[in-house]
N, C-alpha and C positions, 0 to 999 in steps of 0.2 A: 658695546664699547669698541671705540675704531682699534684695531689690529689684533685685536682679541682671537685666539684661532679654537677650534672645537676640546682643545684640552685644558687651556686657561679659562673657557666659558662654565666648562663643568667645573673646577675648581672652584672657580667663582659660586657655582652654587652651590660645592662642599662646606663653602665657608658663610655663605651669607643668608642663604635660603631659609626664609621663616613660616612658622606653621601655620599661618594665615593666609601665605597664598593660595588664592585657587586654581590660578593658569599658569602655566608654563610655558613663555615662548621662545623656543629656539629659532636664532636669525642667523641663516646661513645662507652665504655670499660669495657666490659661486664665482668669483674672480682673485679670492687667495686665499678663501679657508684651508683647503690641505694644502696651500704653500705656508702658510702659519703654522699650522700642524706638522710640517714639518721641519720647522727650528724648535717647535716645545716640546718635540720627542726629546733634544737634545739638551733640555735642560733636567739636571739631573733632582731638582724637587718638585716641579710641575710632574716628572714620570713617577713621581713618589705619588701623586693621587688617583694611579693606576689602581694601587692597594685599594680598596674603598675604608677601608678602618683609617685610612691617613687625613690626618687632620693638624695644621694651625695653629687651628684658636684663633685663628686673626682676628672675628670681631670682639672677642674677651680682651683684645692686646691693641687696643685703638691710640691708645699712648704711647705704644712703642711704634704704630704705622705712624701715625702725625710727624714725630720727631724725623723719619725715613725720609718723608715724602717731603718736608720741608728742607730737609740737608741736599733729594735729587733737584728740587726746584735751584733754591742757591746757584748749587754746581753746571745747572744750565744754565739762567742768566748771566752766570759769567762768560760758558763757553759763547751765548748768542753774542755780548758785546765783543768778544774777540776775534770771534770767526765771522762777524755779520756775512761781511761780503763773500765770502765763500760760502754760508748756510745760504743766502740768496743764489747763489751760483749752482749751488748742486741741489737745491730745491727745483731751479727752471731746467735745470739737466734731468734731471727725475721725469719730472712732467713730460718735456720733450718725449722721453724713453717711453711712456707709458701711452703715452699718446701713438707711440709710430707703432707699440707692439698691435694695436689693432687692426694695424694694417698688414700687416705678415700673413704669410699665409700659414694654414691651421697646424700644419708641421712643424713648421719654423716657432709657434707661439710658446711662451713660457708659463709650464704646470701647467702645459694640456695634457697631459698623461700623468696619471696614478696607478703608482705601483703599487702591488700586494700589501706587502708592510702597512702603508700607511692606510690602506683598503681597510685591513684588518684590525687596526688600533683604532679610527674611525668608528668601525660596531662596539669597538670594547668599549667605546666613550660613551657612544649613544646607549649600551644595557646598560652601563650603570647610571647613564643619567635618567634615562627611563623606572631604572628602580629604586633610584633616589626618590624622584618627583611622585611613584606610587607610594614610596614608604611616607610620604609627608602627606598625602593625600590631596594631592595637586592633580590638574591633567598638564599634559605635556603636547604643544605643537611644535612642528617642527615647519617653519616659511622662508620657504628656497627663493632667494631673490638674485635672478639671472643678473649677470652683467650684457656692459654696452657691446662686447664683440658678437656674443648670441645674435645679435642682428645686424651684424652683418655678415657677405654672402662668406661660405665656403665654410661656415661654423659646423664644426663637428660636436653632436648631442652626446655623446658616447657619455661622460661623465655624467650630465646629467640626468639620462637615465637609469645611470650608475646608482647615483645616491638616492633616485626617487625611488628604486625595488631597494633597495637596501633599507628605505623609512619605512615603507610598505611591509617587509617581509617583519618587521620590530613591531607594527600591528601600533605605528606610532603617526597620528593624524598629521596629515601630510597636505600647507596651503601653499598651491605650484603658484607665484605671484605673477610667472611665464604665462601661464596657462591661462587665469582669470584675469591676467591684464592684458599685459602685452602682446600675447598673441591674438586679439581680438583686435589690437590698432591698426588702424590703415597704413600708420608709419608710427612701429614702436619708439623710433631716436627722438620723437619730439617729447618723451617724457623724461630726456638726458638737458642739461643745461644747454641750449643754441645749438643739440644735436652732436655734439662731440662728447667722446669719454670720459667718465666719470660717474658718478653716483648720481642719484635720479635728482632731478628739480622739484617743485611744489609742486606742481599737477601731480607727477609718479610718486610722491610719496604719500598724495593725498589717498589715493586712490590705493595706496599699496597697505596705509591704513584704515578704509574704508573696507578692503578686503579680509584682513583681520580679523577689525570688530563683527562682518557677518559671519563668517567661520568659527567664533568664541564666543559668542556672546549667547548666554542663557535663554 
């Protein structure tokens, strides 16, 4: 789910996860998971499924989400017709912004560095979501899909060879989407929309699910 960060994905599967699963795939997104991870430290019932006995009930209470989710829809289509021309205006200001961070140099770039803190609540996510998905008798992968600055020049790996020993040392199967795809392309950016930032096109996601199903499949 788009902007989902590693502590709402486990949550997510505190609450939803059924005994019929047999895989588990964790999809991390090495362009702002631990920037998402950290604003959901700072909500203070997301840090309540730190506890692993904490629970919801949300899919027992689907009547009380509906009524929710129909009242935040409302309360945006109104904001959309009020604000149009400003949600159009700092929608292309966004982009803009996210577009030029690729060109920065590796210093200059935002959440290329991970501190400790979130290092360390990070593992706390992954054991317990590890020993959730064993306690349900699931497997669990974990498939690191690099972003578009990774290829280009002055890219510092530090992080992601952070989090690849970090899945590694959890003895938790680890599909580097970097490794089996992209770094095999003669020019990885043609698997990006016209070559520009952003999330992958049909070719790279064919291929990023082609890599998958050989890693999972029986």
């Amino acid at each position: 789910m788009g902007g989902n960060g590693p502590l709402i994905e486990y949550a997510t599967l505190r609450e939803y996860l059924d005994t019929n699963v047999k895989k588990v795939l964790w999809i991390y997104y090495e362009g702002n998971d631990f920037n998402n991870l950290k604003y959901e430290l700072k909500n203070e019932i997301l840090t309540k499924y730190l506890n692993k006995n904490f629970t919801q009930n949300i899919k027992l209470n689907q009547y009380e989400v509906d009524i929710l989710v129909k009242k935040l829809i409302n309360e945006d289509s109104k904001k959309v017709k009020i604000f149009k021309k400003n949600t159009i205006f700092f929608f292309k200001l966004n982009k803009s912004r996210s577009l030029l961070n690729n060109y920065l140099p590796i210093d200059q770039q935002p959440n290329s560095k991970i501190n400790k803190f979130l290092i360390d609540e990070f593992i706390k996510i992954l054991n317990l979501t590890k020993d959730l998905v064993k306690q349900n008798n699931s497997e669990l992968y974990f498939v690191y899909l690099p972003e578009y600055s990774h290829y280009k020049m002055n890219y510092d790996n530090t992080d992601y060879v952070l989090v690849k020993n970090i899945v590694n040392e959890l003895k938790i199967p680890f599909i580097d989407i970097h490794k089996e795809i992209f770094e095999k392309e003669q020019n990885p950016l043609k698997l990006f929309p016209f070559e520009l930032p952003g999330h992958y096109n049909i070719d790279g996601y064919k291929k990023v699910a082609e890599t998958i199903y050989k890693f999972t499949k029986d």
